[in-house]
C-alpha positions in Angstrom: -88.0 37.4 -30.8 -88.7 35.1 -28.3 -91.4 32.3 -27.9 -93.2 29.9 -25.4 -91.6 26.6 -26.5 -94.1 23.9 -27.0 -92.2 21.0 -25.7 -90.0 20.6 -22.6 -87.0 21.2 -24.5 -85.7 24.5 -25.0 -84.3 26.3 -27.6 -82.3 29.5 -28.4 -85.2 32.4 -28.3 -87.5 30.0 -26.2 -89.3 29.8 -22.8 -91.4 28.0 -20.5 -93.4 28.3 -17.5 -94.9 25.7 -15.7 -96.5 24.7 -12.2 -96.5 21.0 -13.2 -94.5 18.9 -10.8 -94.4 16.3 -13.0 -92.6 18.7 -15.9 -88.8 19.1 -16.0 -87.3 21.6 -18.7 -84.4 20.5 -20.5 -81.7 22.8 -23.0 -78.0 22.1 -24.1 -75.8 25.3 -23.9 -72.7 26.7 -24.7 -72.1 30.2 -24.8 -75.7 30.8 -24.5 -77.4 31.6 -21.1 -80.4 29.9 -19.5 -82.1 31.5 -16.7 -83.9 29.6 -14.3 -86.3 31.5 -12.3 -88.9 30.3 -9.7 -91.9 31.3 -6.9 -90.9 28.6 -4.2 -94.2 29.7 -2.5 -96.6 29.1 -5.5 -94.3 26.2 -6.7 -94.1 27.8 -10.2 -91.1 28.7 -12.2 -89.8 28.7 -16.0 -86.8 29.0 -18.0 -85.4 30.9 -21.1 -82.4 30.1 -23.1 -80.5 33.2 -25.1 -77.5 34.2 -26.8 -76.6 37.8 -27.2 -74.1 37.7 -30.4 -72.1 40.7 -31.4 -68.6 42.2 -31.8 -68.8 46.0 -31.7 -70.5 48.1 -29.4 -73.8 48.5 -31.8 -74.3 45.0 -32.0 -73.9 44.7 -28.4 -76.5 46.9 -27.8 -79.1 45.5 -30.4 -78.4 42.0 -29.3 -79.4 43.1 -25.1 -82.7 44.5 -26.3 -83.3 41.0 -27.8 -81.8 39.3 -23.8 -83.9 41.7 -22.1 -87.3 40.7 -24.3 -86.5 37.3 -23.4 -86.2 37.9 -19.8 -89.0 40.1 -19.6 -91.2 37.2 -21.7 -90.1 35.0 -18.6 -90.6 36.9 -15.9 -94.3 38.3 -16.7 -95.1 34.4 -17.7 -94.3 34.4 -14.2 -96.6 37.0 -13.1 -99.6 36.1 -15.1 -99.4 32.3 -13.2 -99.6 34.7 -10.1 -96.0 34.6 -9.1 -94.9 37.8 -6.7 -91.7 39.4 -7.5 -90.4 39.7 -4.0 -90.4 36.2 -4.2 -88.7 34.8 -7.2 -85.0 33.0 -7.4 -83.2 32.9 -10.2 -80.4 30.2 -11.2 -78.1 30.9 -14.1 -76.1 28.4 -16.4 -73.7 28.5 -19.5 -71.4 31.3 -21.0 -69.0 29.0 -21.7 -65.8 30.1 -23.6 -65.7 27.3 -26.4 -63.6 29.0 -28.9 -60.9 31.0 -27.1 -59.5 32.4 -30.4 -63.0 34.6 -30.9 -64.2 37.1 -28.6 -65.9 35.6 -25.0 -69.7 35.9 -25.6 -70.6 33.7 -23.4 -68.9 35.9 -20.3 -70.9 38.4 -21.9 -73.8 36.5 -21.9 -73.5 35.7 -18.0 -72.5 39.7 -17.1 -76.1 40.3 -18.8 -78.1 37.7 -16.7 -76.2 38.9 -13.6 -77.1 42.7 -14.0 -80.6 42.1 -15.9 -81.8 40.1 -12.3 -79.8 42.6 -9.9 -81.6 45.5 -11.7 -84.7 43.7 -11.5 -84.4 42.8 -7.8 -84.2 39.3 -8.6 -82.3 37.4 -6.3 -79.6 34.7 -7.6 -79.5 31.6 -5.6 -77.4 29.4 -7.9 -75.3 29.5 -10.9 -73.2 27.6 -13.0 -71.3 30.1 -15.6 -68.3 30.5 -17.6 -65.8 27.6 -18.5 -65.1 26.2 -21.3 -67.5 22.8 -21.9 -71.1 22.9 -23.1 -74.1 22.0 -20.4 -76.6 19.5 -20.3 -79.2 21.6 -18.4 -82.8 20.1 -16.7 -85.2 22.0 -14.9 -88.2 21.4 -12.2 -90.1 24.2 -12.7 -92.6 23.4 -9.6 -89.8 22.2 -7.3 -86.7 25.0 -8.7 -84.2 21.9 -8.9 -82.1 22.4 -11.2 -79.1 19.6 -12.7 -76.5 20.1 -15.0 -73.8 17.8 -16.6 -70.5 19.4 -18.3 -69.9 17.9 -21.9 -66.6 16.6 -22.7 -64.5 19.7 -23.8 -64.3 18.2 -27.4 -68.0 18.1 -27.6 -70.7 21.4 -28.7 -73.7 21.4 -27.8 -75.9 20.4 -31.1 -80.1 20.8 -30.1 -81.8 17.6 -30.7 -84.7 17.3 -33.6 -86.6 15.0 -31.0 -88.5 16.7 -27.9 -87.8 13.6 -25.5 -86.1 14.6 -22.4 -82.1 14.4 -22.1 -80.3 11.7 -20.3 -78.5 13.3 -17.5 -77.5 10.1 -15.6 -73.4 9.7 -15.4 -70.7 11.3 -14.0 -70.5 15.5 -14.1 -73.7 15.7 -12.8 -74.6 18.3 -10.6 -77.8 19.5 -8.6 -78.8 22.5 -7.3 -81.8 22.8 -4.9 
């Protein structure tokens, strides 16, 4: 199941939650989802990074109790650091299409974020979903600025064996405050 990652880079099954102004959160995504979610008044926020697989309806199912664990791991990180749902603010990037021969995970991916927050009284400010190009995603958990770059089309994201923060300088790159 899901775990607090250890270093500012996120993996699949991974979170973080941090008040640090001086931390910034970084994941690559395809398919997969990363939620973003922040308490602008106690400057404290985190982010998760999941992929729900599956191609019939059982596996669909299984694979949401495993997205809703993740979310839930975020969201009372959150609480413990003395965050107040009413609140929070939630950005969402990925759920890119990269193969369109094979079924659209990542839109399912997105629908789950979309309905786990709105069910949850979470409110989306920002998001960045669907396509078809991998992310480049960084996050300031104290601030709730988020940037993303789109990969070439030809590229998949790959995670990195080193925990050093990813280059988002260059063309593509987008901020949301």
């Amino acid at each position: 199941m899901g775990t607090l990652a250890t270093s500012n880079h996120i993996i699949q099954g991974e979170y973080r939650v941090s008040n640090d102004p001086d931390v910034a959160l970084t994941t690559l995504l395809g398919s997969c989802v990363a939620a973003c979610i922040w308490d602008p008044v106690l400057h404290v926020g985190g982010m998760n990074h999941f992929l729900l697989p599956g191609d019939n309806e059982q596996q669909i199912r299984d694979s949401e109790r495993f997205g809703v664990h993740l979310m839930e791991l975020l969201v009372n990180a959150l609480f413990r650091q003395g965050a107040s749902r009413q609140r929070l603010v939630a950005k969402l990037f990925g759920g890119a299409n990269l193969n369109t021969q094979l079924a659209d995970i990542g839109a399912r991916n997105g629908e789950f974020a979309q309905r786990f927050l709105r069910n949850e009284d979470i409110r989306v400010i920002g998001e960045s979903l669907g396509g078809d190009r991998a992310r480049k995603l960084q996050f300031w958990p104290a601030s709730g600025r988020a940037r993303q770059m789109l990969l070439p089309k030809d590229v998949a994201p790959t995670e990195p064996r080193k925990t050093s923060p990813i280059d988002l300088a260059g063309s593509g790159a987008v901020e949301l405050f």
